[in-house]
Structure formats: structure tokens, C-alpha cells
C-alpha positions in Angstrom: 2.7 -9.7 35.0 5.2 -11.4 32.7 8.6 -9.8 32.3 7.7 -9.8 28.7 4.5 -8.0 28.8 6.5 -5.0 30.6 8.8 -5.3 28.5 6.0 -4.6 25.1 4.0 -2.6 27.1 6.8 -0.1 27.7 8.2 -0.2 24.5 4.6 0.9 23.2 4.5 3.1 25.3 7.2 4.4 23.7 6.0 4.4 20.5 5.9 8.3 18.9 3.9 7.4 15.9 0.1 7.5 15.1 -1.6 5.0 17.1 -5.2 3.9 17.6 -6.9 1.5 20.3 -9.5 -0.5 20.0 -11.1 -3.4 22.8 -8.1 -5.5 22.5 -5.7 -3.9 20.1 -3.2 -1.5 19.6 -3.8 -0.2 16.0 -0.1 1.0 14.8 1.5 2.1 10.9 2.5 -1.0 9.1 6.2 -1.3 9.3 6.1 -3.9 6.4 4.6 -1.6 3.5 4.7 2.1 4.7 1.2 3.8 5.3 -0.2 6.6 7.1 -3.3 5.1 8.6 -2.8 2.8 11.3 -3.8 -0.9 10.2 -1.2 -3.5 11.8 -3.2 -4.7 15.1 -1.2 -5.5 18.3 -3.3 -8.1 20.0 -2.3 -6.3 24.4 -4.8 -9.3 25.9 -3.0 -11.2 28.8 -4.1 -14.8 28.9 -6.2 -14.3 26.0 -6.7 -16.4 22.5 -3.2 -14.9 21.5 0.3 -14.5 22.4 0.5 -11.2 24.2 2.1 -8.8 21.3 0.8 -10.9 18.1 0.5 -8.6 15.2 -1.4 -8.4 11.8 -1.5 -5.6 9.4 -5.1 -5.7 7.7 -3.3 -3.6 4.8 -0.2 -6.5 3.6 -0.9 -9.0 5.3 2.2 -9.3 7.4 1.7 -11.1 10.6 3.8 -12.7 13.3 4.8 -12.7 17.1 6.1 -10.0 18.7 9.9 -10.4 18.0 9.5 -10.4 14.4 7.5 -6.4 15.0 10.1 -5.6 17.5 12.9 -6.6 15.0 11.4 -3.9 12.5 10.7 -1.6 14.6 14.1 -1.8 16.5 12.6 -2.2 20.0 13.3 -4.6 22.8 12.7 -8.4 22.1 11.9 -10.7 25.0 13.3 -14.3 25.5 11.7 -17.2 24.6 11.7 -18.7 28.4 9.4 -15.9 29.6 7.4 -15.3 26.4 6.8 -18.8 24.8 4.8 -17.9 21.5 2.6 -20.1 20.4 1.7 -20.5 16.8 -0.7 -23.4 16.8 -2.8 -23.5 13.6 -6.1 -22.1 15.5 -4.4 -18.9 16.5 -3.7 -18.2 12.7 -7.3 -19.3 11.6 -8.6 -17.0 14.0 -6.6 -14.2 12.7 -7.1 -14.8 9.0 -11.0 -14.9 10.3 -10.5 -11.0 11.4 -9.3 -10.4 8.1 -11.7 -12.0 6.5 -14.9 -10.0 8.5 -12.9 -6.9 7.5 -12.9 -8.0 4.4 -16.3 -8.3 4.1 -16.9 -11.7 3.2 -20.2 -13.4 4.3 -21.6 -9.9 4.0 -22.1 -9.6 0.9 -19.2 -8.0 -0.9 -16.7 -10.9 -0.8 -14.0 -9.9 -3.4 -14.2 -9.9 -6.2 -18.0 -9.6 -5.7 -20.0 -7.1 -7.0 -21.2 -4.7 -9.8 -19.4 -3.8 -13.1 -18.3 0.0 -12.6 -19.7 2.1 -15.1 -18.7 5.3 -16.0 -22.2 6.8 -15.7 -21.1 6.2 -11.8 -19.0 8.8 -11.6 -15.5 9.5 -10.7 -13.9 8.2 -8.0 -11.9 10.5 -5.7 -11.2 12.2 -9.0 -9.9 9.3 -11.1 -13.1 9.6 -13.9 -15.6 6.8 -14.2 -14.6 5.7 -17.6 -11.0 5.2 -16.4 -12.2 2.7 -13.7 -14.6 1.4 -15.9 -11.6 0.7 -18.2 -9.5 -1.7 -16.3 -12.2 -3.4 -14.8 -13.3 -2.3 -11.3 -16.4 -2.9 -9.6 -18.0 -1.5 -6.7 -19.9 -2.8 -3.3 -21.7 -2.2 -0.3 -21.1 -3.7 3.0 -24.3 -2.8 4.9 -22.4 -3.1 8.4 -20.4 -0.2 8.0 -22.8 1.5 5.4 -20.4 2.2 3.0 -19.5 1.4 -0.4 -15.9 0.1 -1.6 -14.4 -0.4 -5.4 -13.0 -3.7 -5.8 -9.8 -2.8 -7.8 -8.0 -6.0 -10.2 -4.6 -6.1 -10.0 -3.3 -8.0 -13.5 -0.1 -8.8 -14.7 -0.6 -9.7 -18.6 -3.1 -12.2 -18.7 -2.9 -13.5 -15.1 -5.1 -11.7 -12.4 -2.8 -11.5 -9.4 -5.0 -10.1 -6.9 -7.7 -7.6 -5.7 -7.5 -4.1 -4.1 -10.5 -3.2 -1.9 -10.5 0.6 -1.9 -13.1 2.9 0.0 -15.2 4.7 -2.4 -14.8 7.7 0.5 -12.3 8.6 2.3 -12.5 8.0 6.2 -10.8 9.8 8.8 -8.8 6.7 10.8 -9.9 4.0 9.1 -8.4 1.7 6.6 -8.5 3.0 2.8 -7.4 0.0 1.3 -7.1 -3.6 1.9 -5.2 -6.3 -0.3 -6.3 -10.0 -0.6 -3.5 -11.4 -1.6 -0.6 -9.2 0.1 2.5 -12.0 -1.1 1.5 -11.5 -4.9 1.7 -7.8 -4.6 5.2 -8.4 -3.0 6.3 -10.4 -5.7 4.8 -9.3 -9.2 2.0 -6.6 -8.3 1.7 -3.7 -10.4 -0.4 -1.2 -11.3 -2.4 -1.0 -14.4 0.3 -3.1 -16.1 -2.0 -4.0 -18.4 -3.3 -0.1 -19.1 0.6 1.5 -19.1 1.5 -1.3 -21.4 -0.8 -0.1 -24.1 -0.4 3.4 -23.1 3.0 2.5 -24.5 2.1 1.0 -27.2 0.2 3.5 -28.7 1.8 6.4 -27.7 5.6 8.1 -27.7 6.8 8.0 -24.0 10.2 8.5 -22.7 9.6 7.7 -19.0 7.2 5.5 -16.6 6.5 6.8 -12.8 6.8 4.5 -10.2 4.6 5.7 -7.4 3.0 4.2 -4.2 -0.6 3.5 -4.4 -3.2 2.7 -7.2 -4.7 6.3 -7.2 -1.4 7.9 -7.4 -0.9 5.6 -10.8 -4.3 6.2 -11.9 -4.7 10.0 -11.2 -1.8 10.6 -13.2 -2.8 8.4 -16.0 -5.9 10.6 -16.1 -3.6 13.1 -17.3 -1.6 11.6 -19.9 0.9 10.2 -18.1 2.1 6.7 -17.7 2.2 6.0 -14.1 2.7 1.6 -12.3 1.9 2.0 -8.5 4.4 -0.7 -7.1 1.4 -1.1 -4.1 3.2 0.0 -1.2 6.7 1.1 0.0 7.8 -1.6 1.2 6.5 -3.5 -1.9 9.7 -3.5 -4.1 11.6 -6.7 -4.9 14.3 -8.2 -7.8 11.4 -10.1 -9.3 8.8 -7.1 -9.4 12.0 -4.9 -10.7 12.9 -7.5 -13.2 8.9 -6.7 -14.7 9.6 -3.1 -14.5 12.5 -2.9 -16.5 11.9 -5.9 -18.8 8.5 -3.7 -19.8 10.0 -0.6 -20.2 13.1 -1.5 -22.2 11.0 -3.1 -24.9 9.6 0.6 -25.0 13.1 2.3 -24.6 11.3 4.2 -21.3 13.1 5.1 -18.2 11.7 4.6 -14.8 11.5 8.0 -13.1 10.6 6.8 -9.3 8.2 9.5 -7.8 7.4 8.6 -3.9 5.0 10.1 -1.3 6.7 13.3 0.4 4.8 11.8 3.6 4.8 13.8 7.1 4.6 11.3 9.0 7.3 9.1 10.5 7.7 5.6 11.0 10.0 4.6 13.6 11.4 7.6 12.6 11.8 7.3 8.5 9.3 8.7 6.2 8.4 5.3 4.2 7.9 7.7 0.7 11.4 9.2 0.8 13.0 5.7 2.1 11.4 3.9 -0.9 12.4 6.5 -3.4 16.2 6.4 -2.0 16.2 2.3 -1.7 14.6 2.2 -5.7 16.5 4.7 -7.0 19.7 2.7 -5.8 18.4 -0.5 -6.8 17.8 0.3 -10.6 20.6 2.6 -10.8 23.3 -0.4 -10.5 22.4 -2.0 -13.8 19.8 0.5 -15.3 19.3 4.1 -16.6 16.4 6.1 -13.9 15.6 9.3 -12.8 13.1 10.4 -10.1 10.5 13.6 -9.3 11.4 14.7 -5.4 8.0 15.2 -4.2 9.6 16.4 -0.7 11.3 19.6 -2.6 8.3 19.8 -4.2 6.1 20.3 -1.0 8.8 22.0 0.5 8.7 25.0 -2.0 4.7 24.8 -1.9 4.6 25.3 2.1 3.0 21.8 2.0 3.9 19.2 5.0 3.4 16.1 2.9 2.6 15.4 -1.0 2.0 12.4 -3.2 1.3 12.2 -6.7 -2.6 12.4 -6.9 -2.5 15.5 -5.1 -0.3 17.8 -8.1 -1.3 20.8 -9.2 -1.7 21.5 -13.2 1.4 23.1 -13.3 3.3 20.5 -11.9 1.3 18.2 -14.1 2.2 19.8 -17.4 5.9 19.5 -16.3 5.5 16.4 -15.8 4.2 15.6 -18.7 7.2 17.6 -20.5 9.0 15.2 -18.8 7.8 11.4 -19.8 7.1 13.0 -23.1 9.0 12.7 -26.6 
């Protein structure tokens, strides 16, 4: 065995956070955006197609050899003279093939195939059917697994950055949502721009939440309040804050930054509370913002974890009091 392959295998081993295994993968949380359902893949194959410890994250998008994971994570890095990585182009084919098959393509629902969503659908995990039929979703099937997914747009004005493919059910270990496009969602991806920019418009707001995923945004939206999910809490940049602000100052609105009270760890940090610290601080330099501590929030309810689509109408209604004139 490689004096690399101990040395990844041990630190693995290692490894305290949620894990699944598959055939030739260790199935870890992202790193890179923050999640709690294991979706980066650490190809553990000696001698196969891949460098030993070659990741991907079906969820962003990031991908690499092991020392860039390692460097994240803060684990052990192996030298170059035992562990030569090899990054011809057919190794990244290959692994933009597995994303592709878990995307779906070939089988029918290749984004952004598939059916208009209309509201006569239903809701979806409890955002209503005539929200999603608003912004523009659609919804398909991939007979493999049996299941069917909504096919969420991300725009940003006019432009159409990228898609969101979202399980219409929730599944127990298994990816909820995969982006096509993971470097336009790092840069400029936000969500509903398009919907919280009228909501804006037409309506007397003091405050926008920033909060983690596109449910979050669009639960809360459901009830009145304007809500961008940044798309992941590792997903926040100068460019992306530049939108942000240059939106909500036109409206005189303050971002109130409203992160996941998570209960899991990764590599120790809870993503949510990281983000909302890092955020907070980033906009706070230059720019009025307040934020909603989820964490305190759970804390007082006796609840281990908390994000935004899971409030109760109390907490709603003082939200509401909140963002409103």
C-alpha cells in the first residue's frame, strides 16, 4: 500500500461526521457549500480509473485531488513523490459523466426538461402550487429511481443563471438537491431575485432574509415575507453581496441574515451559524444588517437544529413584524 493511501485511509477513518459508502466511494458533507446529507464522493479504489482520494460533490460541483479536500478539511496531505495525481482530461470526463447520470440526463428528465408545474399539482413540501407555478418550475420523472423531481430556475433579472433539481420527496440519505451549474450560483445565484424584487416593488418592506436554501426562501415568501436563498453556505461572495445590497438599497431594505441552526458538524463547525457569523461581518463593514439567531431560537424550543422553513406561526408573525413597515 502507498504511504499515501494510509495516510487518507486513516485520516477517514478519522472522520466524526455523517458518512455513507457505496461500491467505490466514501459519500462525506460537502465542505465547499455546507449540507447535511452526504453528497461529496471520495473515489477509495487503488489502481483504479482515479487518483486514490479524488473527490466530487454531486451538490456544488467542487471537485479535485485529495490535497485540495484535505486542505478544507484540515487533515494530513501527502507528497507529491508518493501520491502523483493525475488529472488527465478522461479522468474529469468520467467524473462529469457521474454527474451527469445523477443528473438524469439520457433518461429523460435532462434539466431543464419537463412539464410546466401547475398549481392544480399541489404544493410542494408545503411551498403551494401556485407559488411554484409562479416563478416557473417544472417537474420530472426519472423512471430509474421512480421518483419525481421539480426542476427549479434560478434568474437573475432577465438572465437565467442556472437550474436547481429538487426531489419532490424527501429521502432519507439521499441527495435533495443538485445544481447544474454550481460556479454561477457561487458568483451571482439568488433566490427568487426576480419574485422578491417585485415583492418590493409592490409592497412596504423594511428588511430581506438571507437564508440557505430555495425552500427556506420560498416557505417564507409563502407567508408574506421577502426571503433570497444565497444557495448554500458556502455560497457567499463580493459579487453576489454586491447584488444584494445594490437591490435592497434601491428599496431602502436591510438584509437581516437568517441561517440554519444545523446539528450537525462539519469538521467541527455547524455550516448555518458559520455562514451567519462570516455574512453578518461581511455586510456590516460598509452596510446597515441585522440577523434572526435560529440557534437561540431552537435552543429555547428544545429543538436540536432549525431552519427557516420549519418556523412555527408565532415565530412567523414576528417575523413578519419585523421586515414590515
Amino acid at each position: 500500500m502507498l504511504e499515501a493511501v494510509k495516510i487518507i485511509n486513516d485520516n477517514l477513518n478519522r472522520y466524526t461526521g455523517r458518512k455513507k459508502v457505496s461500491e467505490t466511494n466514501l459519500y462525506i458533507c460537502c465542505p465547499f457549500h455546507g449540507e447535511r446529507t452526504p453528497s461529496l464522493g471520495i473515489y477509495l479504489v487503488e489502481g483504479g480509473k482515479y487518483p486514490y482520494g479524488t473527490f466530487h460533490c454531486f451538490g456544488c460541483g467542487a471537485s479535485g485531488g485529495w490535497n485540495k479536500l484535505a486542505k478544507e478539511l484540515n487533515m494530513t496531505q501527502v507528497s507529491d513523490g508518493d501520491y502523483k495525481q493525475r488529472t488527465t482530461s478522461s479522468n474529469m470526463k468520467e467524473l462529469q459523466k457521474q454527474e451527469q447520470r445523477l443528473l438524469g440526463r439520457g433518461s429523460g428528465v435532462e434539466l431543464p426538461f419537463g412539464i410546466e408545474y401547475k398549481k392544480s399539482m399541489g404544493d410542494w413540501r408545503n411551498i403551494s402550487g401556485s407559488l411554484m407555478e409562479e416563478i416557473g418550475c417544472k417537474v420530472s420523472f426519472d423512471p430509474r429511481e421512480k421518483a419525481s423531481y421539480v426542476v427549479i430556475p434560478i434568474y437573475v433579472g432577465r438572465n437565467l443563471v442556472t437550474y436547481i433539481k429538487a426531489r419532490w420527496k424527501k429521502k432519507k440519505g439521499a441527495i435533495s438537491y443538485i445544481v447544474a451549474d454550481a460556479s454561477s450560483v457561487r458568483d451571482v445565484g439568488l433566490f427568487p431575485y426576480n419574485k422578491v424584487r417585485d415583492m418590493l416593488k409592490t409592497s412596504d418592506y423594511k428588511g430581506v432574509l438571507l437564508v440557505e436554501g430555495p425552500r427556506d426562501a420560498l416557505f417564507l415568501i409563502d407567508h408574506g415575507i421577502p426571503a433570497l436563498a444565497i444557495l448554500g453556505t458556502n455560497m457567499w461572495g463580493t459579487q453576489k453581496q454586491r447584488r444584494v445590497l445594490r437591490l435592497l438599497n434601491k428599496y431602502e431594505c436591510v438584509p437581516i441574515v437568517c441561517m440554519d441552526a444545523d446539528k450537525v458538524k462539519a469538521n467541527g463547525v455547524k455550516p448555518g451559524q458559520k455562514a451567519q457569523r462570516e455574512i453578518y461581518k461581511a455586510i456590516k463593514k460598509d452596510n446597515p444588517v441585522k440577523k434572526i439567531n435560529l440557534e437561540k431560537i431552537a435552543k429555547k424550543a428544545g429543538l436540536e437544529e432549525l431552519d427557516p422553513a420549519s418556523l412555527d406561526d408565532e415565530t412567523l408573525k414576528l417575523i413578519r413584524g419585523f421586515v414590515l413597515r
